[in-house]
N, C-alpha and C positions, 0 to 999 in steps of 0.2 A: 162283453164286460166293459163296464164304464171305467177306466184306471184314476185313484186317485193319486195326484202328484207333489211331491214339496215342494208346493208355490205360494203364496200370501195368499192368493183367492184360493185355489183348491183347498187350504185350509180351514178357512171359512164355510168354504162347503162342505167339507166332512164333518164340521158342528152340525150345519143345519141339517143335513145327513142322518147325522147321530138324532138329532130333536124330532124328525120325522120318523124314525124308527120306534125311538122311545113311545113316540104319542100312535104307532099302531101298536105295537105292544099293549100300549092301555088299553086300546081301543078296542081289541078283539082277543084281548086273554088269552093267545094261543097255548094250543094242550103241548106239552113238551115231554115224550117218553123217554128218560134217562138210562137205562142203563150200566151200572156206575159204582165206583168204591164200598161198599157198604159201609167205611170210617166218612165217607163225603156225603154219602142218602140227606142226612139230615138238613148240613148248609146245604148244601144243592136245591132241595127242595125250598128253604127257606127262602134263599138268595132268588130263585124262579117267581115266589111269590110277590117277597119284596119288591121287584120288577116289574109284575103284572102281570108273568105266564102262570100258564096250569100244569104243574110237574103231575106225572105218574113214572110209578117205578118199579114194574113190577120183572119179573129177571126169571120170570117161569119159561120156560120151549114150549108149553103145552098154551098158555094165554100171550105170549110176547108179539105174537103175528095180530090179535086184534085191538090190542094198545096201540102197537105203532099205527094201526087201519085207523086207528081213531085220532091220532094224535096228527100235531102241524109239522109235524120234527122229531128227528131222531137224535140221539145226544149217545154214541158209543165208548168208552172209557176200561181200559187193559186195567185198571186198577190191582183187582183182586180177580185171577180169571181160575175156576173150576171147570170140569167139566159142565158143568147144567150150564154156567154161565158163559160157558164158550157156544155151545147149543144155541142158546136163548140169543147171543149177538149174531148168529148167520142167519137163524129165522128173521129176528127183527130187520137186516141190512136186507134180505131178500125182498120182504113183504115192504121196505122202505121203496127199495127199487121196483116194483110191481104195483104200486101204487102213485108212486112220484111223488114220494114225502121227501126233503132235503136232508140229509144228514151229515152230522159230525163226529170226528174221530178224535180222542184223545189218546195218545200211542204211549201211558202209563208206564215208566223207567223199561222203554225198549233198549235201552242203551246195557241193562245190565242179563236180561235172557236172550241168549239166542232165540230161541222158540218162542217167547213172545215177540222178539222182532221177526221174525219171519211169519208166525201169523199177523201183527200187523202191516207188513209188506203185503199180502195177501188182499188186506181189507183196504189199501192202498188203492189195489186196483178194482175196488167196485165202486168208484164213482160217489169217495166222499163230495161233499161240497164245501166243507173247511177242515183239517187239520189243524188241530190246535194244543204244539206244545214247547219244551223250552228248548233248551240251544243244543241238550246233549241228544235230546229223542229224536230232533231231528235231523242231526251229524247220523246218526247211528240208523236213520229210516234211506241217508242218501250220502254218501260219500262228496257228492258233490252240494250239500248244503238245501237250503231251499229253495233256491231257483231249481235245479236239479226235480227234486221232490215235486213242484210245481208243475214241473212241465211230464215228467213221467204219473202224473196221477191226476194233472188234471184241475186240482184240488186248488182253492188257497191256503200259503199257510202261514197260520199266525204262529208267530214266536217269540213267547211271553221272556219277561226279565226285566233287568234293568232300565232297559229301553225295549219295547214294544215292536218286534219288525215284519210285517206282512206283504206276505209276495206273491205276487200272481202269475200266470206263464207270460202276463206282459208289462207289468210295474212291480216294485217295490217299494217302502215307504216305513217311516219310521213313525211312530209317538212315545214322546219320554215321559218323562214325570211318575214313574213308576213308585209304588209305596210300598218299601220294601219290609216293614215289619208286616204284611201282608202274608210274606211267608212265612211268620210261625204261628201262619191258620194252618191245623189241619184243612186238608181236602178244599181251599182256595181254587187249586186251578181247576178241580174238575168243576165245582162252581162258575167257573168263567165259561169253560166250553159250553155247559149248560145255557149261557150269557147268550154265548155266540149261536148254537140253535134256535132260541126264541128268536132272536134278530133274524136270520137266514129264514124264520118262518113268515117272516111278514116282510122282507126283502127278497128279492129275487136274485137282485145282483150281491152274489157272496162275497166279494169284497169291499162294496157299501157296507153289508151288516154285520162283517169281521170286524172293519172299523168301527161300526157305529159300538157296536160291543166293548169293544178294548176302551173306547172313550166314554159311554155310559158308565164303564166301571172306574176309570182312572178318575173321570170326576168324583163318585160315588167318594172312591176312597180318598181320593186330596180334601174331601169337605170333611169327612171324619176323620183324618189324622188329628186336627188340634186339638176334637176333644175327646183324646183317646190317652189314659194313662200307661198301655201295654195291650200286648195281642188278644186280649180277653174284651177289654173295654171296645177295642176296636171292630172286633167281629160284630158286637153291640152294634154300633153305633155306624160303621159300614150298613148292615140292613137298614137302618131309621133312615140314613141317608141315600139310601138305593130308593127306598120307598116315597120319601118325600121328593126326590128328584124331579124336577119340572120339566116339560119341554123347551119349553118360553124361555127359560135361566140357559139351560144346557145349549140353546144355540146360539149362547153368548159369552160361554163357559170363559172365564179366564184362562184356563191353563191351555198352554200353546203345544200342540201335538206337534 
């Protein structure tokens, strides 16, 4: 794993990073099987498009093994878990894992069930390739925080918020500029995790394409704050600007991670 560091050049290079991600992304549309809130399906899907990936979402046990066979990436999300849909997540991590598709975890308010913290504890240990969630899921997946988490699963993990914090079992690293009326998007972050599979599907090294994710999005959304009158406008006007997003611009992004 290549570590990115807070230096002035490493900086620089997690743009151009983020620009080379984005322009595979364009470039081969990968299929992204989500798995995921059914209040989030919608943005998710949108925000995948906007981007450039190809979401499918289908949450059947009986078809979820030749979606993910089909797909670049796995996208997992505790959101809303039933039985089918707890089904539907171990076929799809299996068939992830028996094919060597990349996948990610979103570990959906593990802070407030036991039992869905313990089944994502569980899926902890099958060799996500990002975890990606905010500061209580993942206090609550590791007592010792995410280095901890890191290093018992393997995983990177991103840790959405105010400021952005991604850790690996051998760097840490920050990016701010976070846009906080963001969160009164419904289903925002499992959108993001979504982000972060596409990336990891055309990146190999999962901490290149956690950041390049975090920063495809924190531009997306710094370019559509000004002209967003409230969280409705803005959900708007974040996909226009996901969409129109350049490589060429983004690896000269203004805002300083």
């Amino acid at each position: 794993m290549t570590p990115i560091r807070l230096t002035t050049q490493i900086r620089t290079t997690a743009w151009r990073d983020a620009a080379k991600t984005l322009a595979a992304v364009r470039r081969t549309a990968p299929r992204v099987h989500c798995i995921t809130n059914p209040v989030a399906m919608n943005l998710t899907a949108n925000v995948l498009l906007a981007l450039g990936a190809t979401p499918t979402m289908s949450a059947a046990p009986s078809d979820v093994g030749a979606f993910v066979m089909a797909a670049d990436a796995l996208c997992i999300n505790l959101g809303m878990m039933d039985g089918e849909r707890r089904a539907a997540i171990d076929v799809a991590v299996q068939t992830a894992l028996e094919h060597t598709r990349p996948w990610v975890l979103d570990p959906v308010l593990v802070e407030v069930s036991p039992e869905r913290r313990d089944y994502a504890l569980e899926l902890c240990g099958r060799a996500p390739a990002v975890i990606r969630g905010n500061a209580a899921e993942v206090t609550a997946l590791s007592e010792g925080g995410a280095a901890a988490l890191a290093n018992q699963s393997g995983a990177v993990i991103a840790q959405t918020g105010a400021n952005d914090v991604l850790t690996s079992t051998t760097d840490c690293w920050r990016i701010g500029h976070d846009e906080p009326m963001l969160t009164k998007i419904t289903g925002i972050g499992c959108a993001v995790s979504a982000v972060v599979a596409a990336c990891v599907a055309v990146q190999s090294d999962a901490a290149i394409a956690a950041a390049s994710a975090l920063l495809i999005v924190t531009s997306a959304a710094t370019r559509a704050r000004p002209h967003a009158a409230g969280p409705g406008s803005l959900a708007v006007q974040f996909l226009d600007e996901l969409h129109s997003l350049d490589p060429s611009t983004l690896s000269q992004s203004p805002v300083d991670p």
